[in-house]
C-alpha positions in Angstrom: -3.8 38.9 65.8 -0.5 38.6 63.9 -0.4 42.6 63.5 -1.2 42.7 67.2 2.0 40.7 67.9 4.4 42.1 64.7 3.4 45.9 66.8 4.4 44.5 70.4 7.7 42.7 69.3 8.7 46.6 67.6 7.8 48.0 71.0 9.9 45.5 72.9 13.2 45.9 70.4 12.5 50.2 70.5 12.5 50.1 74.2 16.3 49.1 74.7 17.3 51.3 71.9 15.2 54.0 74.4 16.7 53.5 77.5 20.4 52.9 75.4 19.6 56.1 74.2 19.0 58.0 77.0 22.5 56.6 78.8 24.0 58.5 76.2 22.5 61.6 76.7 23.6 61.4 80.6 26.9 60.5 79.5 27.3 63.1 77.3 25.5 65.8 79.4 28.3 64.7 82.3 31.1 64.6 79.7 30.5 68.3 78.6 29.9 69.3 82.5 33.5 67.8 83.1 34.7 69.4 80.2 33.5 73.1 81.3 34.6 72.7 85.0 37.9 71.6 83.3 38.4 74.3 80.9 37.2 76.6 83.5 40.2 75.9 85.7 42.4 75.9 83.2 41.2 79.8 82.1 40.6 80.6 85.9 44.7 79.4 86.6 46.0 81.2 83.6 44.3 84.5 84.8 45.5 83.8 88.0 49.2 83.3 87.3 49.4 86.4 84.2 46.9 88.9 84.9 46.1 88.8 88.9 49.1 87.8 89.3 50.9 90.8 87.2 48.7 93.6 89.2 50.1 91.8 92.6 53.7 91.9 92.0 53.2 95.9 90.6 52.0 96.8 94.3 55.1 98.0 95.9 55.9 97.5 99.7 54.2 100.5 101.7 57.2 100.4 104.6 60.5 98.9 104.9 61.8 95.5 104.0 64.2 94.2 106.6 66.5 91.0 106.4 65.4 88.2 109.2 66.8 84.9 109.0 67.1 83.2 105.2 64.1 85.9 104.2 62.6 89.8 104.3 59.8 90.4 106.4 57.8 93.9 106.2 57.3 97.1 108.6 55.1 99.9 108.0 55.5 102.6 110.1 53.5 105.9 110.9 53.9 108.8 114.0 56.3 109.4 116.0 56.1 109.6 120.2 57.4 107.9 123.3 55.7 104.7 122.9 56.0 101.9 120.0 52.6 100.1 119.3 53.2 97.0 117.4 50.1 96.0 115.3 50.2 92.0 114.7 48.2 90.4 112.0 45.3 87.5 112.8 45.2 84.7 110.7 44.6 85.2 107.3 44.7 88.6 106.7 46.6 89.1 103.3 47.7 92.8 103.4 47.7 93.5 107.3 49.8 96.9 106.0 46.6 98.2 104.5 43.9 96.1 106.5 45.2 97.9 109.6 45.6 101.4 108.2 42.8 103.7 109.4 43.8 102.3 113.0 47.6 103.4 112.1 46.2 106.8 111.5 44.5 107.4 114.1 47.3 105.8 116.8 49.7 107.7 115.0 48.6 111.1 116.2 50.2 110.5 119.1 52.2 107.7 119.1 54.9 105.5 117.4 52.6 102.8 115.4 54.6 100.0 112.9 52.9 97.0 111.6 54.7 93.8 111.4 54.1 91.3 108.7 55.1 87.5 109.1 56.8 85.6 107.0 54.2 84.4 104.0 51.7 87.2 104.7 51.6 90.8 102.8 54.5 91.9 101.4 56.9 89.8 103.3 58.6 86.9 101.8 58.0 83.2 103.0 60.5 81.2 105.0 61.5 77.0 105.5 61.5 77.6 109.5 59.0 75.9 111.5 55.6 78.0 112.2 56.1 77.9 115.4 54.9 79.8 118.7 58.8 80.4 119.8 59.7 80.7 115.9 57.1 83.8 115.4 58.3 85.4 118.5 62.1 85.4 118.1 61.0 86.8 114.7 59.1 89.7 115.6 62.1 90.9 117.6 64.7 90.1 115.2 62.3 92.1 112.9 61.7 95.2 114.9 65.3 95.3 115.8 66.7 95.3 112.5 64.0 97.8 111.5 65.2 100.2 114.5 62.4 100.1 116.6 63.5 99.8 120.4 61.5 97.3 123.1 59.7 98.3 125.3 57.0 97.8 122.8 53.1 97.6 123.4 52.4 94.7 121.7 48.6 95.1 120.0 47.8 91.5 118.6 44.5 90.7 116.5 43.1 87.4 117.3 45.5 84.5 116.6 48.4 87.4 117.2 47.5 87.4 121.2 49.1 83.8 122.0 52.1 85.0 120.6 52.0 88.4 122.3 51.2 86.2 125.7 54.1 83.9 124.7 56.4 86.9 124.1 55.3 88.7 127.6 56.0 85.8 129.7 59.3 85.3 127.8 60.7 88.6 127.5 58.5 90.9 130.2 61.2 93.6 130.0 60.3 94.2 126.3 56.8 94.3 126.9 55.4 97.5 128.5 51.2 96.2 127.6 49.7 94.4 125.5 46.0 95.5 124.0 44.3 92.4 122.2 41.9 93.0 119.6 39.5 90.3 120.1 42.3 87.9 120.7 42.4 84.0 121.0 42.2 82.6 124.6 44.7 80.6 125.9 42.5 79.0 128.5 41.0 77.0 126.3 42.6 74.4 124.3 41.8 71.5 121.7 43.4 69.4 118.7 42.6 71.1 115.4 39.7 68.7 113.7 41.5 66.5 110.8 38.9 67.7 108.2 40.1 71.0 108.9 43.7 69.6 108.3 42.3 68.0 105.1 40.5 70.6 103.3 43.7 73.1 103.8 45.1 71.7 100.3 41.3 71.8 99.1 41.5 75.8 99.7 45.1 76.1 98.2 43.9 74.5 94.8 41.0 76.9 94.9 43.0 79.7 95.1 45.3 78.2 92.5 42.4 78.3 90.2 41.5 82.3 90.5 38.2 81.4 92.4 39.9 83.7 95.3 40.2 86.3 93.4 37.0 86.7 92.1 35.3 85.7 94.9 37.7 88.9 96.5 36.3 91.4 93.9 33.0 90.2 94.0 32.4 90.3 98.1 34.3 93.9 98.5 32.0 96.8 99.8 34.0 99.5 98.5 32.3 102.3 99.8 31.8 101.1 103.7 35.4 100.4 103.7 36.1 104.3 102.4 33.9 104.8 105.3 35.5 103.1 107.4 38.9 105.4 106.9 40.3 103.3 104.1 42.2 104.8 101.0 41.1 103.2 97.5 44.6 102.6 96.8 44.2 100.1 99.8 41.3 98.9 98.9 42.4 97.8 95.5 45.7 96.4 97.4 43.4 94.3 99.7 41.7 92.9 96.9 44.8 92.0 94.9 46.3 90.5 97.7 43.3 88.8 98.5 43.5 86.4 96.2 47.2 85.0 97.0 46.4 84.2 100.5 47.2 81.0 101.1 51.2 79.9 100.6 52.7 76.7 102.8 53.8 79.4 105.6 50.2 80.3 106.2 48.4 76.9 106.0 51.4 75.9 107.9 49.9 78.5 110.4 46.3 77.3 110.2 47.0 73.7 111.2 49.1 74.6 114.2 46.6 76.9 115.9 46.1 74.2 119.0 49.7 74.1 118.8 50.1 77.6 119.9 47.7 77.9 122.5 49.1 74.9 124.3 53.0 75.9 124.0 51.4 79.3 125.8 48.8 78.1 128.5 51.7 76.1 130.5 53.4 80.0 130.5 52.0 82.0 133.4 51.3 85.5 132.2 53.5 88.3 134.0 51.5 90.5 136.4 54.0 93.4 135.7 52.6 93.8 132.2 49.1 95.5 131.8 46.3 93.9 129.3 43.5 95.2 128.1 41.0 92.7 125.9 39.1 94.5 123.5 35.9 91.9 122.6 33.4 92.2 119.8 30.0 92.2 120.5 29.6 89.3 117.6 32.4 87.1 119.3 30.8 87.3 122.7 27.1 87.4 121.7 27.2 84.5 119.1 27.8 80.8 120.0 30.8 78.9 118.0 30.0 74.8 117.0 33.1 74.2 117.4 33.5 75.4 121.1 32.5 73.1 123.9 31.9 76.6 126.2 29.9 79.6 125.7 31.2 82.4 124.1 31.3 84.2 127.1 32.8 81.7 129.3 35.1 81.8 126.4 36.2 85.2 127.5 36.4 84.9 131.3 38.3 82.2 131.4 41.1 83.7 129.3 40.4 86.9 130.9 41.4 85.2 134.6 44.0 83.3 133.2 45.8 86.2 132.8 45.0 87.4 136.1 43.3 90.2 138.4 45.2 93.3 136.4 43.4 91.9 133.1 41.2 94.5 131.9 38.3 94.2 129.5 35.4 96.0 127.4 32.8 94.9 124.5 32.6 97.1 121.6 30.0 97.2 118.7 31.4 94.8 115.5 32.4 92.0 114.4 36.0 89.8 114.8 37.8 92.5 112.6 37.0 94.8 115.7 39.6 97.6 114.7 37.8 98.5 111.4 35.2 100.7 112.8 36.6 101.1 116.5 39.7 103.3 115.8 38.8 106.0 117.9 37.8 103.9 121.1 40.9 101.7 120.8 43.2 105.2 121.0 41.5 105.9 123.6 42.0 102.7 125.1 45.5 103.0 125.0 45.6 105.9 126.9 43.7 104.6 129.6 45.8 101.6 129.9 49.0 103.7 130.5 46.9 105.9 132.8 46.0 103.3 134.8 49.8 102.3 134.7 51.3 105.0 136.2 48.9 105.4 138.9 49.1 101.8 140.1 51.9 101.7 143.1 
């Protein structure tokens, strides 16, 4: 009976040591999990900031740098004809010179074509001025002016690109002979950017801090659908590059002042004297957005009849980046929209 009791007192003094014991473990295993996410950032930021960010600063600007304000923004240029296309960048795009390149090609066959880069995207540099609707405008015409390119321009905006294209028509119609939207934003439809959205934007700029951008850039490239698709290497391997240096304060200032935009255009009535054309990806119009109280294609008609009766419109294979596979249609496009022009009494 006494050795019965000696054996259960041992068991009851062993079993704190056991569960003591195992407290460590966890506290160790999380320590050395800390430790490795730690070191990891530290490695990831140093590549980031010698090596990613070394190959960056040896890409050298594809067009001309031209002086606007306190800064330089960027224009690359291709063809030569009677009318100027200007090619504006959505929303984070990082090298819109080389993201927009086989389209260049092809539009430059016949016409005039120059890309313009804002202020924190591509090769242009980044500026203190307010992001705002008016700001990007007055800067696309400082830009193109000082570059030498004379208005009337038709303006072809990707996504976020169109309210400012819509801001610019109803400001300056005169300078504005069309504008052709690649799978634009609508102005019809308006509401406050969601605070998360607001509050992650840091979030993403820390990431990027810590090379996770650039990895992630190299690892999700298809290389050979986007030779495919019309694209050099050389641009390729620029896209990537840049892919990884995204996000600055210019273009998170951009992100969180998307409502912003859209409201400072929707009180502008759109001019009927300039012609539009929407070009809409199947995916945009085809697949509902959570974060839109419409459907996708109520989306579209309502922007399409705030512009007015003369808006024009067509849905074309692809996804929001419509103008990678679509070069051919879209020079076609413009064409018909000046056709349709000169006809119209």
């Amino acid at each position: 009976m006494k050795m019965k009791m000696k054996q259960w007192n041992q068991r009851k003094q062993e079993k704190p040591k056991s569960k003591s014991k195992w407290k460590k473990n966890i506290k160790t295993t999380v320590k050395v999990i800390f430790g490795f996410a730690a070191a990891s950032m530290v490695i990831g930021a140093t590549v980031h900031a010698t090596y990613f960010k070394g190959k960056l600063e040896r890409i050298k600007p594809y067009g001309q740098m031209v002086d606007v304000d306190e800064g330089q923004m960027h224009l690359y240029s291709m063809g030569e004809g009677e009318k100027t296309i200007v090619l504006l960048p959505g929303m984070g795009v990082a090298l819109p010179a080389a993201d927009f390149s086989p389209l260049m090609r092809k539009l430059s066959e016949t016409h005039r074509v120059v890309t313009v880069e804002y202020f924190g995207v591509g090769f242009s540099s980044q500026t203190s001025k307010p992001r705002t609707t008016e700001n990007y405008v007055e800067e696309i015409r400082a830009a193109l002016k000082e570059g030498g390119f004379q208005a009337p321009y038709v303006l072809m905006p990707h996504s976020i690109s169109s309210v400012y294209s819509e801001y610019y028509a109803s400001k300056y119609p005169d300078e504005v002979e069309a504008i052709i939207s690649l799978d634009g934003t609508s102005t019809a439809y308006y509401e406050e950017m969601p605070a998360f959205v607001k509050f992650m934007l840091p979030i993403a700029k820390l990431q990027q801090s810590t090379g996770t951008s650039s990895l992630l850039a190299q690892m999700i490239t298809n290389k050979q659908q986007l030779i495919a698709k019309g694209y050099t290497e050389k641009e390729i391997s620029d896209m990537v590059i840049y892919g990884g240096f995204t996000l600055n304060d210019n273009v998170l200032e951009q992100i969180g002042s998307t409502s912003d935009y859209i409201k400072d255009t929707m009180k502008l009535p759109f001019p009927e004297s300039v012609p539009y054309f929407k070009v809409i990806s199947k995916d945009t119009y085809e697949t509902p957005n959570k974060q839109l109280k419409t459907t996708p294609q109520q989306y579209q008609h309502d922007h399409l009849e705030r512009i007015g009766d003369h808006a024009e419109h067509e849905i074309l294979e692809g996804n929001h980046f419509i103008y990678a596979n679509n070069a051919d249609r879209i020079a076609a496009i413009v064409d018909s929209v000046f056709i349709t022009k000169e006809v119209k009494p």
